[in-house]
Backbone bond lengths (Angstrom), bond angles and torsions (degrees), N, CA, C in turn:
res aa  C-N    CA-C-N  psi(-1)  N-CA   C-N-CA  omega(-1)  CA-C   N-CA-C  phi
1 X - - - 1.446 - - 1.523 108.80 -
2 X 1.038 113.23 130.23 1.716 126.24 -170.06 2.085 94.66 -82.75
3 X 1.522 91.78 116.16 1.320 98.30 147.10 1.362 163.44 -53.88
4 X 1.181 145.33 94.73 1.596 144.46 -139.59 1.885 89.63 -68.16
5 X 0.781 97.82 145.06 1.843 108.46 150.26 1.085 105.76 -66.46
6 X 1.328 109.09 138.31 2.089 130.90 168.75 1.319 96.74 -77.67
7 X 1.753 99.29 123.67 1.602 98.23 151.50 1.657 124.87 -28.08
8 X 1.238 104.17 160.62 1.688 101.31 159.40 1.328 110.03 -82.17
9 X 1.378 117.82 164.64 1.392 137.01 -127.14 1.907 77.72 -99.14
10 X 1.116 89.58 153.20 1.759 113.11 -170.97 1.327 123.59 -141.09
11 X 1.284 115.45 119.15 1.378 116.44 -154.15 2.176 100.42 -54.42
12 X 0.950 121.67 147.17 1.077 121.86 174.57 1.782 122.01 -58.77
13 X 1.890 74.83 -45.62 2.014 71.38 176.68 1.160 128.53 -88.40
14 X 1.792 115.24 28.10 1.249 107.11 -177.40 1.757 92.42 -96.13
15 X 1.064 110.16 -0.86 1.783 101.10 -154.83 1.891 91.66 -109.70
16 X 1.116 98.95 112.10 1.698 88.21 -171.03 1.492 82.36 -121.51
17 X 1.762 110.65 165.48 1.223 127.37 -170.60 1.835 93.71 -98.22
18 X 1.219 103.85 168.67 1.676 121.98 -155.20 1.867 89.55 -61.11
19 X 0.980 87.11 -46.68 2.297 90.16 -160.95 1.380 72.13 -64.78
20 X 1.498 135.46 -89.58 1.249 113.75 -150.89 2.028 137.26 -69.74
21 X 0.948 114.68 -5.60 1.218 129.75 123.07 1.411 134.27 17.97
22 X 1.501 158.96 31.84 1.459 168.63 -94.19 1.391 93.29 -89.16
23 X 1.530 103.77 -59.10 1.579 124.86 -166.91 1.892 105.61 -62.43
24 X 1.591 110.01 -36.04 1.174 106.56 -176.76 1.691 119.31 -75.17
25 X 1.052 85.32 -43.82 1.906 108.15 -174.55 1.692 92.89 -54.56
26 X 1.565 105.58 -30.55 1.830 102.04 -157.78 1.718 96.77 -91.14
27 X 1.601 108.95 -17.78 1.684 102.27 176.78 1.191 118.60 -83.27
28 X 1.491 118.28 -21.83 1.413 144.68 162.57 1.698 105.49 -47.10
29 X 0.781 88.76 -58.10 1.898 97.38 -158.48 2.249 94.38 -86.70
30 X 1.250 113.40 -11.76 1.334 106.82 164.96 1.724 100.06 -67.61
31 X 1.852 117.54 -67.01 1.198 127.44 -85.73 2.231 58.97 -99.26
32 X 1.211 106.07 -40.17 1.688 108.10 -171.60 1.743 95.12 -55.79
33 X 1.643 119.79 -47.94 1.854 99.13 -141.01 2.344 80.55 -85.17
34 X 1.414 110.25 -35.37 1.592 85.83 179.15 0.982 119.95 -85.35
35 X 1.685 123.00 -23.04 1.615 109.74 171.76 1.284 128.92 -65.67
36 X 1.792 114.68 0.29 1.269 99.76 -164.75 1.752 93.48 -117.76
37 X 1.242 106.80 -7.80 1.582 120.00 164.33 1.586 122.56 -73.54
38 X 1.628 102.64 -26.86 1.200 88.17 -172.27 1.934 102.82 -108.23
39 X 1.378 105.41 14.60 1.029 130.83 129.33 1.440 129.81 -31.95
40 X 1.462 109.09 -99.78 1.497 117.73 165.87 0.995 120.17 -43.79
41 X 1.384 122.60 -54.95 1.650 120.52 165.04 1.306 115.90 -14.15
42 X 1.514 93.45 -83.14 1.505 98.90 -160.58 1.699 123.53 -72.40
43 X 1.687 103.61 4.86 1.700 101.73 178.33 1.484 94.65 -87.53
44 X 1.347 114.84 -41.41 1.335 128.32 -178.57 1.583 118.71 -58.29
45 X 1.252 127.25 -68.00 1.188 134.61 170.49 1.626 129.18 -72.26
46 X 1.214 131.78 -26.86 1.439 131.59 -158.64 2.050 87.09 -88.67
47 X 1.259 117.95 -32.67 1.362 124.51 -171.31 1.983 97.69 -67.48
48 X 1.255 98.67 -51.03 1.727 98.82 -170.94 1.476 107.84 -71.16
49 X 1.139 107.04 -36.73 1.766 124.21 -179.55 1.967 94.91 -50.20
50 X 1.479 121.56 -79.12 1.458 108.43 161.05 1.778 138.31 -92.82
51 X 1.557 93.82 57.37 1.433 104.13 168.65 1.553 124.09 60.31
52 X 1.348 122.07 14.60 1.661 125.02 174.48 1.159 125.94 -98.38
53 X 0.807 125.22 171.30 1.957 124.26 -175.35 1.295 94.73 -77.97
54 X 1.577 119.67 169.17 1.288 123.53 174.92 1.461 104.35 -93.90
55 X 1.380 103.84 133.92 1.888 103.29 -150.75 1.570 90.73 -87.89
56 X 1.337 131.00 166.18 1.857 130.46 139.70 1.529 95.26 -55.87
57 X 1.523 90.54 167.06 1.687 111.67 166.47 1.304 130.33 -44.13
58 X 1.102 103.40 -58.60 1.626 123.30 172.03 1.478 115.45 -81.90
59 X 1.228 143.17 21.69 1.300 147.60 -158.64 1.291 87.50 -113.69
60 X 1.967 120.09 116.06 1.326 124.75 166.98 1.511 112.95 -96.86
61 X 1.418 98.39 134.71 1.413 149.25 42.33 1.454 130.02 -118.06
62 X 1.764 83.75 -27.18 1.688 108.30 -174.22 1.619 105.57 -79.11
63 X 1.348 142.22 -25.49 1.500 130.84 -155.38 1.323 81.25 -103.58
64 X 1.293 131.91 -32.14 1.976 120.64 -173.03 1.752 95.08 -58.92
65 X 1.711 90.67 -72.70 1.630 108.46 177.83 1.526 116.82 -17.34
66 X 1.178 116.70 -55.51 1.315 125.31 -155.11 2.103 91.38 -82.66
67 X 1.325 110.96 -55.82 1.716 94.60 -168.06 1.269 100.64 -86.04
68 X 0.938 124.40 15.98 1.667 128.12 158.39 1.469 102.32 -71.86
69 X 1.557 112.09 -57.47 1.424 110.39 179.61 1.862 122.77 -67.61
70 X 1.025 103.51 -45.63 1.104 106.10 154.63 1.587 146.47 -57.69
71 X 1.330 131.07 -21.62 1.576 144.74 129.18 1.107 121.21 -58.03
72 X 1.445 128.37 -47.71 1.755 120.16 147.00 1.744 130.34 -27.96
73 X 1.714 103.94 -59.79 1.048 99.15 163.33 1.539 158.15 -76.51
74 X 1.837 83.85 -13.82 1.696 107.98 173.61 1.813 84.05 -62.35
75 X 1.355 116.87 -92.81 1.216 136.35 -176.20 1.778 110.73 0.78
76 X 1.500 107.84 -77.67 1.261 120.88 155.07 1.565 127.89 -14.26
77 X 1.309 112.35 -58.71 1.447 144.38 -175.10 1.998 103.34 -66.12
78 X 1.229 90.20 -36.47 1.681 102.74 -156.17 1.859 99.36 -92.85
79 X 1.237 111.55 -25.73 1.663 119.05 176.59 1.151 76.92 -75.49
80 X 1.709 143.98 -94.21 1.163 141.51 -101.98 1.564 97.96 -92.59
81 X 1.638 119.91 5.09 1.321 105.93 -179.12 2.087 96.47 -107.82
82 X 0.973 94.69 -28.74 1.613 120.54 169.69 1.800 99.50 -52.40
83 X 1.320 101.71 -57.23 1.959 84.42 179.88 1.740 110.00 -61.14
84 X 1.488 107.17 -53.42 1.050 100.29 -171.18 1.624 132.17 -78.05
85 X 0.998 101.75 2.29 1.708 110.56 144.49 1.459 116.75 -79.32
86 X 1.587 126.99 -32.53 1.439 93.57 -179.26 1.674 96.76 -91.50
87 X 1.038 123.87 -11.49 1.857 112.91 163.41 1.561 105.95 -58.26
88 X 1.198 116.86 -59.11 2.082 101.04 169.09 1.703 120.24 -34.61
89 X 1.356 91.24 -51.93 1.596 99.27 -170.55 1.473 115.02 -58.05
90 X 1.319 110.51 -43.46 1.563 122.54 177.20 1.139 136.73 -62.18
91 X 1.870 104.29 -36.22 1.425 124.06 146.85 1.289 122.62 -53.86
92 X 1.140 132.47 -52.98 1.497 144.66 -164.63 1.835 89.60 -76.77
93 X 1.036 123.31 -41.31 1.224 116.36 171.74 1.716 142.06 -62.50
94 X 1.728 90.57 -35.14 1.282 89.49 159.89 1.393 135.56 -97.65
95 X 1.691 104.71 -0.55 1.424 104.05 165.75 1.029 123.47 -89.69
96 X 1.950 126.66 0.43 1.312 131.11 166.22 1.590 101.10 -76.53
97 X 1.262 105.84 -21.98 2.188 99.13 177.09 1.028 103.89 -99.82
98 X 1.259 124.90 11.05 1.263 112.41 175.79 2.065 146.68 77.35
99 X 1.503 76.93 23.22 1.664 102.75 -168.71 1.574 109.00 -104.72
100 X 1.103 113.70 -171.07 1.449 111.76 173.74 1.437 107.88 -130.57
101 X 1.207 146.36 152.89 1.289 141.39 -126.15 1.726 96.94 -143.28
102 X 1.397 100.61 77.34 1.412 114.47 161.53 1.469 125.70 -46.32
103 X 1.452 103.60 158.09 1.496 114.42 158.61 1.371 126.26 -76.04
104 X 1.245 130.21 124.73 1.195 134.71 168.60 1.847 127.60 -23.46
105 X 1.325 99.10 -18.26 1.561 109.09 -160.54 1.582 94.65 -121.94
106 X 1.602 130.22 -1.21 1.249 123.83 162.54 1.725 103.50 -109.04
């Protein structure tokens, strides 16, 4: 079986594991205090905003409606903090090798 070539050598401390991680710990601690606000928010507010009771979870049309919207937006929230942690990581990576960190489209 034919051997791959080893990357070039990479500083160790650029490659940190997820818990230790600055960027991760910091998407973590976004994705819980606004996802779970914009959470409450919206069971709380989108109901008073057009005049309905505040439904349970399961209460159709409005309690589906509503954590429908709300799991959409956690979700939403959680990709877009997910790219931009591995854009940190990639940066921090190529300035430990010593490159400069192009655009995708050059």
């Amino acid at each position: 079986m034919k051997q791959l070539p080893r990357p070039s050598a990479v500083d160790p401390s650029a490659v940190l594991e997820p818990e230790q991680d600055p960027d991760e710990r910091l998407a973590g601690r976004i994705l819980s205090i606004v996802g779970w606000s914009l959470g409450i928010g919206t069971w709380i507010l989108l109901p008073v905003v057009f005049g309905v009771p505040v439904p349970s979870p399961f209460e159709w049309p409005w309690g589906v409606a509503l954590l429908a919207f709300f799991l959409a937006d956690y979700i939403l929230l959680d990709f877009a903090l997910r790219a931009w942690v591995r854009r940190r990581r990639r940066a921090r990576l190529a300035a430990a090798q010593g490159q400069e960190l192009r655009p995708r489209g050059e």
